[in-house]
Residue, then its C-alpha position, 0 to 999 in steps of 0.5 A: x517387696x510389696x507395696x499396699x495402700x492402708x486406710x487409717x482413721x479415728x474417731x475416740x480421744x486424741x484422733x489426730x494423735x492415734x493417726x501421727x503415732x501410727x505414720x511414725x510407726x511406718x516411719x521405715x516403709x512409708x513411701x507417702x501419706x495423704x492430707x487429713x479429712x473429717x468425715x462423717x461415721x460409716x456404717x453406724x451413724x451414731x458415733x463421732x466424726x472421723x480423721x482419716x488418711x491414706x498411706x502407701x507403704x512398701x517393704x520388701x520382705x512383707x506378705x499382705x499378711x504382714x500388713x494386716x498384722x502391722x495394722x491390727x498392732x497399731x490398731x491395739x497399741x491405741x488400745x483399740x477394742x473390737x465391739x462385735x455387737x457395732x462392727x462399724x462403731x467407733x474406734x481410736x484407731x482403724x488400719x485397713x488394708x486396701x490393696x497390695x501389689x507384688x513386686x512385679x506391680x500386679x495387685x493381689x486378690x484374696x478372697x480370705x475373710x481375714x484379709x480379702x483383697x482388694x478391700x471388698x467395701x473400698x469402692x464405696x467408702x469416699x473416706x478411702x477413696x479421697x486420700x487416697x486420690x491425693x497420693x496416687x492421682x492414676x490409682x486403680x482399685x482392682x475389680x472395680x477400677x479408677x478410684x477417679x471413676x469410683x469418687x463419681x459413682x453415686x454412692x461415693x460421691x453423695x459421701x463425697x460432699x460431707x467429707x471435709x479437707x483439714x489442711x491445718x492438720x498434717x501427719x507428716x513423720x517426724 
């Protein structure tokens, strides 16, 4: 079994809607899911604001390969479209892969630039690193260390002021 910390977020069309359509469809390996936070767009300021959420997801037949697929099918299901010119630009639904633990708990390291793990930018992005806090207070990010840590480095936490619990929001699986 592995189990993987996904980052999910959306800023085109009905963002709330993409985010519960994907926790349904991880319905049968979702182990649990963060509240919702509206952030402030990373990377390419000009584009709409965020929701954002963490999951953490386990199965016991998947590789992290597997998780990087289900994602990107997610990602298409909301008829994402990868812009190369705005690698950063908007999207009705991003699905990152953060980090993935083998069944003995030891987190995986990639370096391959289709899915390198840990997640190379996830220690300084606070839209992954504040849900995923609420489903996992003593988590640690590989190579870089406790994402309590991590929410007080400078980057992160100027980040960090501009985020927005929405506790109005759920994406708690039907």
């Amino acid at each position: 079994m592995t189990r993987a910390v996904l980052s999910v977020g959306s800023n085109q069309g009905d963002r709330l809607g993409q985010l519960r359509a994907a926790v349904r469809s991880l319905s049968e390996v979702l182990q649990v899911v963060s509240g919702v936070y509206e952030t402030p767009p990373w990377g390419d300021p000009d584009q709409p604001d965020y929701l954002n959420a963490a999951l953490i997801v386990a199965d016991p037949s998947a590789s992290p390969r597997d998780w990087l697929e289900r994602g990107r099918a997610l990602e298409e299901r909301a008829g994402r479209v990868r812009d190369p010119e705005r690698p950063f630009g908007p999207r009705t639904l991003d699905v990152d892969v953060i980090a993935v633990n083998t069944p003995d708990g030891d987190p995986v390291v990639s370096t391959d630039p289709e899915l390198t793990l840990p997640h190379p930018r996830a220690h300084l992005r606070a839209f992954v690193l504040r849900p995923w806090i609420d489903i996992e207070p003593y988590a640690s990010l590989p190579g870089h260390g406790w994402v309590t840590d991590l929410l007080r480095t400078a980057p992160v936490e100027a980040d960090l002021a501009l985020i927005k619990p929405r506790p109005d929001l759920t994406l708690e699986p039907a």
